[in-house]
N, C-alpha and C positions, 0 to 999 in steps of 0.2 A: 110296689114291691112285687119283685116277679112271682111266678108260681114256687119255682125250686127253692126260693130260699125260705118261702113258707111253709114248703112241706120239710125243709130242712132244719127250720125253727123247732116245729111241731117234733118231728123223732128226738132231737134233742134234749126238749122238757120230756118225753116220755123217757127218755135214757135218764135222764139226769132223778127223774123220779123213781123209777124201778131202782134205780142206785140206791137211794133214800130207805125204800121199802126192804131190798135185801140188806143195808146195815143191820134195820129194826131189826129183822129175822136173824141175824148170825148175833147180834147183844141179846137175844129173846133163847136162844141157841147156847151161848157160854153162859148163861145163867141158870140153865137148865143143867148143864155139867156140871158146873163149877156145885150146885146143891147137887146135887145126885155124887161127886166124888165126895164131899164133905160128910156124907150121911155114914157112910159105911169106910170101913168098919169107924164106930164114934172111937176114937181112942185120944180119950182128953189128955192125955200124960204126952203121947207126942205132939200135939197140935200145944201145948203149954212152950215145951223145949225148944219147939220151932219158931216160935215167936206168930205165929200165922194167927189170926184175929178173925176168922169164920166170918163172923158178925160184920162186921167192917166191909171186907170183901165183899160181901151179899148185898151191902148198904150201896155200895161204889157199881155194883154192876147193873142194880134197879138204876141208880141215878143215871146210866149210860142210857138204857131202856125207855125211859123216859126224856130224854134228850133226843134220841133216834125218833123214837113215836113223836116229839114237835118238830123237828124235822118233815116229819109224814107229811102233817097237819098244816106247816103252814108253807109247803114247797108244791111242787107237780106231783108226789104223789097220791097225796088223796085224792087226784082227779084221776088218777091210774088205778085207786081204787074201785071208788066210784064208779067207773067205765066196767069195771066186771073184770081187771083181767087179772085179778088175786085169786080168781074160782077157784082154784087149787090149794088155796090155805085158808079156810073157813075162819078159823081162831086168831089169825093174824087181821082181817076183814073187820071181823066183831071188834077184836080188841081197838084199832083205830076207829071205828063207826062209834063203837061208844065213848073214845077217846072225843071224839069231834063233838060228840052230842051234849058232852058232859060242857065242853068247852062253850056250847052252844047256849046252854043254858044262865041264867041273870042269877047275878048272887053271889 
């Protein structure tokens, strides 16, 4: 295999991993919203009228969150991790580091 298509391989699983890792972050991101709009103001009488199920939503966008995060875990980006080049998002780091750890563990 020549050189160029191995360094060509290599940027790809890096792209295709950074991909992975900024989904996590923008589901990590509307879930953050999506509770921060729902808190205020509480006004239970419109959220009844509207049909809108708080709870529900909140349920459906953990589950997205946690889809993104196996994704991380069993694609190129945990090794994008790994490699240092998340330094910029500490909480994002931990949350898969322990995501993988938990993973790691028997039982």
């Amino acid at each position: 295999m020549s050189t160029h298509r191995i360094f060509a391989q290599l940027a790809f699983e890096r792209a295709l991993g950074n991909a992975a890792i900024d989904a996590l972050q923008s589901a990590i991101d509307d879930k953050k919203q999506h509770d921060t709009a729902t808190q205020w103001p509480n006004n239970p009488g419109f959220m009844e009228l509207s049909g809108y199920d708080i709870e529900q939503a909140s349920a459906e966008l953990g589950a997205v969150i946690e889809d993104r995060l196996r994704d991380v875990l069993d694609g190129p980006g945990l090794a994008n991790i790994e490699r240092g080049e998340r330094f910029h998002n500490p909480d994002l780091v931990a949350m898969v580091m322990d995501a993988k750890a938990k993973r790691q563990q028997p039982g």
